[in-house]
C-alpha positions as MATLAB code, in Angstrom:
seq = 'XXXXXXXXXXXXXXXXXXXXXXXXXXXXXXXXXXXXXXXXXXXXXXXXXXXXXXXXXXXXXXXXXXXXXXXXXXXXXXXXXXXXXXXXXXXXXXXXXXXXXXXXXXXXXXXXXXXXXXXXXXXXXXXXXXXXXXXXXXXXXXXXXXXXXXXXXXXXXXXXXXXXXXXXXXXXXXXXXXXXXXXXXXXXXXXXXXXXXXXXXXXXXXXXXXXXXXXXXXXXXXXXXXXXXXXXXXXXXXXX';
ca = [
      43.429  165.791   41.874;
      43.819  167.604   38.600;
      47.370  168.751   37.763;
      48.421  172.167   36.680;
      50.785  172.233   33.621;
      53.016  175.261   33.258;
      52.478  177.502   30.294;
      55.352  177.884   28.278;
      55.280  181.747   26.984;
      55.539  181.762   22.814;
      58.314  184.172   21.868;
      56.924  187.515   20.363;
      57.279  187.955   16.983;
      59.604  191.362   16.336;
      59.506  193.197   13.092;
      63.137  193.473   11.625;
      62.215  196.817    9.064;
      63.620  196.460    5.563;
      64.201  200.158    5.670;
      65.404  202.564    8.001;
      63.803  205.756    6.844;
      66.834  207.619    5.647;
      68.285  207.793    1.715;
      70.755  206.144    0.331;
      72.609  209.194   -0.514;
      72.591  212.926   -0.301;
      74.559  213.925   -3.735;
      75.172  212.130   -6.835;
      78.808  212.077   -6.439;
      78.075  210.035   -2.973;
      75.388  207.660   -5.120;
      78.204  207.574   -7.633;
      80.941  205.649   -5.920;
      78.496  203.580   -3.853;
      77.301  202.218   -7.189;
      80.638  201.881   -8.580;
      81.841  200.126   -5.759;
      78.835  198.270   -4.988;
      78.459  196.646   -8.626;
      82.607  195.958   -9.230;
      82.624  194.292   -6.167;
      79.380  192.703   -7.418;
      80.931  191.637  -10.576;
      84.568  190.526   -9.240;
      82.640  187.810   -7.230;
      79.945  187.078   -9.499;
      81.048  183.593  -10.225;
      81.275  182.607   -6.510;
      77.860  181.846   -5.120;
      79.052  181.938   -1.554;
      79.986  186.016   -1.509;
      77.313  188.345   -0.834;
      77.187  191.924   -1.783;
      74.851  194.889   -1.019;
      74.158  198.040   -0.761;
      72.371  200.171    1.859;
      70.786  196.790    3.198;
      69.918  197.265    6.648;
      72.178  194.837    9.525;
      70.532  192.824   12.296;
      73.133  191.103   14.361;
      71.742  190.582   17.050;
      68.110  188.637   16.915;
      65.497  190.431   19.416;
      66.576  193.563   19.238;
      65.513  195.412   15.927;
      66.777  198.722   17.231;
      70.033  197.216   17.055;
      71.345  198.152   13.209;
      73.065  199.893   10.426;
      73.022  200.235    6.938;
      76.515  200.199    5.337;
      76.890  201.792    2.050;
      78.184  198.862    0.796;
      79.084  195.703    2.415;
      80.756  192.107    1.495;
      79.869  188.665    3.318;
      82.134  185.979    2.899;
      80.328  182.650    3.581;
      77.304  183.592    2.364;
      74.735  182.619   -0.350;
      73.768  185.273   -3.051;
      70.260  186.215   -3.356;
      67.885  188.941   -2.688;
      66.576  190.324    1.200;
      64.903  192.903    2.770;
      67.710  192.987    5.382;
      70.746  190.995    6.339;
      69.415  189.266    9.769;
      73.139  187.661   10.693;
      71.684  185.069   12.917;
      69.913  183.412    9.011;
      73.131  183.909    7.404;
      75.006  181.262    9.856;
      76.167  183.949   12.448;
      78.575  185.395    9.351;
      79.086  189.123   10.115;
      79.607  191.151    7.141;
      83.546  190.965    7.073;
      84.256  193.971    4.644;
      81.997  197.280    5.143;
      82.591  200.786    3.283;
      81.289  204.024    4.438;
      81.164  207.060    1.357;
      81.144  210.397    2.971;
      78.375  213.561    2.383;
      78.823  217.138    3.813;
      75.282  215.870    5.398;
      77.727  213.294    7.697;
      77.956  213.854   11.048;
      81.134  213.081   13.417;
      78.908  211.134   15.957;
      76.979  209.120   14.156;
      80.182  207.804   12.053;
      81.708  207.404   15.580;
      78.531  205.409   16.351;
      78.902  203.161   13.108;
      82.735  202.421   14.090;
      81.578  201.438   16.682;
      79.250  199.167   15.444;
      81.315  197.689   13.404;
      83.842  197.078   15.474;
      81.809  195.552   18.328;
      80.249  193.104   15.290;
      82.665  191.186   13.681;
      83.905  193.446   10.912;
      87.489  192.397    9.208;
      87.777  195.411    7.077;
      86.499  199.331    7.408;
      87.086  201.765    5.237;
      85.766  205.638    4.608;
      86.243  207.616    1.938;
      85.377  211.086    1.769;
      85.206  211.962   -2.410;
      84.859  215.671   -1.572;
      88.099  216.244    0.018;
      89.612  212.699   -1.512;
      90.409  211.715    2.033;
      90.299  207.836    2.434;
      90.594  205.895    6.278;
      90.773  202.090    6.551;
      91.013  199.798    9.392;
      92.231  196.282    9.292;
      90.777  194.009   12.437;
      93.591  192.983   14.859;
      94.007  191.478   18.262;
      92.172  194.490   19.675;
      89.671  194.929   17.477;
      89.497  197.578   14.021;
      93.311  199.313   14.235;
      93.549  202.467   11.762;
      95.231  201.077    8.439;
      98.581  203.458    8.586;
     100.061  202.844    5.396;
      96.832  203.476    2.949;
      98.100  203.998    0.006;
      98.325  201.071   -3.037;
      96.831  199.192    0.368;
      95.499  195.753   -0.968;
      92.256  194.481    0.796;
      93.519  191.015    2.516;
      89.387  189.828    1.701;
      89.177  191.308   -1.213;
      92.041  191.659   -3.234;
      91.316  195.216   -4.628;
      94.019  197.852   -4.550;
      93.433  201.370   -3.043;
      95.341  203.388   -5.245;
      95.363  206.837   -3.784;
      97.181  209.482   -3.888;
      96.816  213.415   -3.149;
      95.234  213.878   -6.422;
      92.692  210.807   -6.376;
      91.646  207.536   -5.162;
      91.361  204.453   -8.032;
      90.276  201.403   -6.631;
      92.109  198.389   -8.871;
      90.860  195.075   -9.315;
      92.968  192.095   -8.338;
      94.064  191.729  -12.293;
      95.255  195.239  -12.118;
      91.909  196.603  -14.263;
      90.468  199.921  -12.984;
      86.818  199.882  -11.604;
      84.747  201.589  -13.999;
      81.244  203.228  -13.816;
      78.049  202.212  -15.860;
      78.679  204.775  -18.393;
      82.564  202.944  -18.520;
      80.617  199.764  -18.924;
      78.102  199.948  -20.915;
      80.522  202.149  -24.048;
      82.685  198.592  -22.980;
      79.627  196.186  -23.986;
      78.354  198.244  -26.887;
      82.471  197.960  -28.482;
      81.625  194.286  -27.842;
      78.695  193.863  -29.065;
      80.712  196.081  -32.452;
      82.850  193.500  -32.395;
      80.900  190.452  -32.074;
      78.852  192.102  -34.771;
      81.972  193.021  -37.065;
      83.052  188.896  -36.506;
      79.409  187.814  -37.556;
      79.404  189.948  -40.842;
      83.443  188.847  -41.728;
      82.434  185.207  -41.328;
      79.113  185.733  -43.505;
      81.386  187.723  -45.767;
      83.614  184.561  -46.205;
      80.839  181.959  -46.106;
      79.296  183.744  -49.160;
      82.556  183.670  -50.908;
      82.966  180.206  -50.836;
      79.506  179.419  -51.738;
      80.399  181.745  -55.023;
      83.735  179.821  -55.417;
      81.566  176.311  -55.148;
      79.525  177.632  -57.506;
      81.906  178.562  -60.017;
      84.171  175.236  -59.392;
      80.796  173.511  -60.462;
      79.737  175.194  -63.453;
      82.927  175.057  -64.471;
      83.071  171.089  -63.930;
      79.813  171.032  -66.125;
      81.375  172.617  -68.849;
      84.480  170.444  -69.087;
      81.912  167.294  -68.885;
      80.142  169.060  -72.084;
      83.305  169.151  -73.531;
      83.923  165.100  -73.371;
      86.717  166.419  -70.611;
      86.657  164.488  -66.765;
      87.074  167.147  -63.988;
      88.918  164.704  -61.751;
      91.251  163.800  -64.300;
      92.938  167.499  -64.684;
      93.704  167.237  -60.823;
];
């Protein structure tokens, strides 16, 4: 009597998009402080391989479902190794939610679908939430708590507990402040920064070729100088 074995069903592969369809910004001041924050952030934990950083990367948490997602505009992992991806799929990265997430407002935002992202973000994992609206300079954190994200009261000078950055904000503005009290600064900021080092560096190279030529004339001289005295019947070493 044959047997019957029982056929185990193979799982079905799901497609996990790498993009969602929609642009990473509607203005250039929104692209602008994405980009700032994004690449300080970027830079303040460039040494420490285990702290991811992206922006506009598309979230899985939950593996099987691939409608399941959002794309904050920029978002920090703790936990996990840098390195490039078409999306963060959190069940690859260990199970490590992104822990800090910030949202930069457009007039093209709508009140439900940043009530669906709090949501979201809530409901997965994330420490620290904040908004910041550069049109009107209005800025919203929240810090997670027993209950979940709680609204941040006391926003201004807050300091990220993950981070370390300072909010600096006031009526007039909002500075973010790295944890050594330095502003962030744009790419323009940067790159006038590099070229004034690379001035510098430059300014060093020519001083010390400067000096090294000196002191090849002063050998010089000390030696033609010696030969004389020797033509004279005189020992150099002798007048020291």
């Amino acid at each position: 009597m044959a047997t019957s074995q029982i056929e185990v069903p193979t799982p079905v592969d799901i497609n996990y998009p790498d993009s969602d369809g929609k642009p990473m910004s509607d203005n250039t001041k929104q692209f602008r402080w994405i980009t700032v924050i994004y690449y300080n952030l970027d830079w303040l934990f460039s040494q420490d391989e285990n702290v991811f950083v992206a922006g506009d990367l598309l979230w899985y948490p939950v593996e099987g479902n691939n409608k399941l997602r959002q794309a904050p505009d920029v978002m920090v992992a703790f936990g996990v190794k840098k390195g490039d991806r078409g999306s963060y799929m959190q069940w690859k990265e260990g199970g490590i939610a992104p822990q800090v997430v910030f949202e930069i407002l457009s007039p093209g935002n709508r009140l439900t679908p940043m009530n669906q992202k709090q949501v979201f973000y809530n409901r997965y994992g994330v420490e620290e939430y904040y908004v910041y609206d550069p049109d009107r300079n209005d800025l919203s954190g929240w810090l997670r708590g027993e209950n979940g994200l709680d609204v941040i009261e006391e926003i201004k000078n807050w300091v990220s507990p993950r981070l370390g950055i300072q909010f600096d904000w006031s009526e007039e503005r909002l500075q973010l402040l790295r944890p050594n009290g330095e502003p962030f600064i744009g790419y323009i900021e940067i790159s006038q920064q590099l070229e004034l080092a690379r001035q510098e560096v430059e300014q060093e190279r020519e001083r010390a070729e400067r000096e090294r030529e000196r002191a090849e004339r002063e050998r010089e001289r000390a030696e033609r100088l010696a030969e004389r005295l020797k033509a004279l019947g005189i020992d150099p070493e002798a007048l020291d």
